[in-house]
N, C-alpha and C positions, 0 to 999 in steps of 0.2 A: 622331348620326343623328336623322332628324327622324322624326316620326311617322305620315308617311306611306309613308318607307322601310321602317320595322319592318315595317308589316303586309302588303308585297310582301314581304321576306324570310319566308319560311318556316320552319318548323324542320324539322328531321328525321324527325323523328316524324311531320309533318301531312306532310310530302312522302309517307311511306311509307305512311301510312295512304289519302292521292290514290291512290300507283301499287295497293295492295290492292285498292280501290273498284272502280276500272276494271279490273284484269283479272276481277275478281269479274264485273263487268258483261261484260265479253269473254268468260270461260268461259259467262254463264247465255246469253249470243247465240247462241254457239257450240253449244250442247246444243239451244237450238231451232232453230236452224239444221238440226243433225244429224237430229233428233227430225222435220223437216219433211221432208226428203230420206227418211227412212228409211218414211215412211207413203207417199210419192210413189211410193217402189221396190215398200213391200207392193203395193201399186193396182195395180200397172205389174204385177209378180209375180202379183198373184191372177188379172189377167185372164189373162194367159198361159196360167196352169194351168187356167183354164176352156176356153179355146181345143183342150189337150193334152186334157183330158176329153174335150171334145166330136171331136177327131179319134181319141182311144180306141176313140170310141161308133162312130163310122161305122168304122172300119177294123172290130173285130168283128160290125159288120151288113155287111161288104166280105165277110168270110170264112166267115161263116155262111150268105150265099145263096150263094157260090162253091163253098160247100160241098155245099150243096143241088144247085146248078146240076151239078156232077159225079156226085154221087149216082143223081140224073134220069136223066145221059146215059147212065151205068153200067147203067142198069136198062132201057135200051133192046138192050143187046145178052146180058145176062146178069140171073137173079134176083133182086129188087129187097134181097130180103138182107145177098147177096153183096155186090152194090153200096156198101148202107149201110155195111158190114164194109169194106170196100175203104178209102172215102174214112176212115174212125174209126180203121183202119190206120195210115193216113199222120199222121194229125192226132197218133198217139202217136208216132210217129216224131219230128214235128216235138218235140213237147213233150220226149221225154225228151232230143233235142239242147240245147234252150233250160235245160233243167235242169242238164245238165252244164259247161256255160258258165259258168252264172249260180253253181252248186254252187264251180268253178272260181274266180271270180270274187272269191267271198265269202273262199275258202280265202286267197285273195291280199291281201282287207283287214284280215281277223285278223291276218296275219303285218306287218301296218304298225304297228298298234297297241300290243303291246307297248313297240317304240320309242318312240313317241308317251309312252306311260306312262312310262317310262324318264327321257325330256328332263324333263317336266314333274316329276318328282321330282328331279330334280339342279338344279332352278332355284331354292330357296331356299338350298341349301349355295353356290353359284353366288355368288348374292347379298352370302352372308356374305363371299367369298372363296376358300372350301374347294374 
């Protein structure tokens, strides 16, 4: 062989130490890649929740002068007491529905999670085989 073929054959070692490099270089792409998508989604994600905020805010100014607004009306045919009594009536009605739901609710995701615990402890015997 002449010596210009030598040094286009490569060894083993430099081939494998090439394919290291570049994936080395394809994983560090890869993580900024990921690392760029994933600040794109926060952005995309934060504005959102300001948007939920901000429709939090006006739905509780929706239901606070609606609430008013019946209180008023209330007090045009009956004691303005009463009235206030009346609509604060409703409003604990509403709440303690929304609490047993939500009371409900919760009682349903405790009951996942054990599992949950469960899998993720059987993943290293898993692993070994076991």
């Amino acid at each position: 062989m002449s010596a210009p073929e030598k040094e286009r054959i490569q060894s083993v070692g430099e081939l494998l130490g090439d394919v290291t490099r570049d994936m080395s270089t394809l994983f560090r792409q890869e993580i900024e890649l990921a690392k760029a998508e994933l600040r794109e989604e926060a952005s995309q994600a934060g504005k959102a929740g300001g948007m939920f905020a901000g429709s939090a805010l006006a739905g509780f100014l929706t239901v606070l002068f609606v609430s008013y607004a019946a209180w008023w009306g209330l007090s045009n045919v009956m004691d303005q007491s009463w009235a206030a009594l009346i609509v604060a009536g409703v409003w604990a009605i509403v709440t303690a529905i929304l609490l047993t739901i939500g009371r409900a609710k919760l009682r349903q995701l405790r009951a996942v999670l054990p599992r949950t615990q469960q899998t993720a402890r059987q993943m290293p015997n898993a692993m070994r085989g076991q």
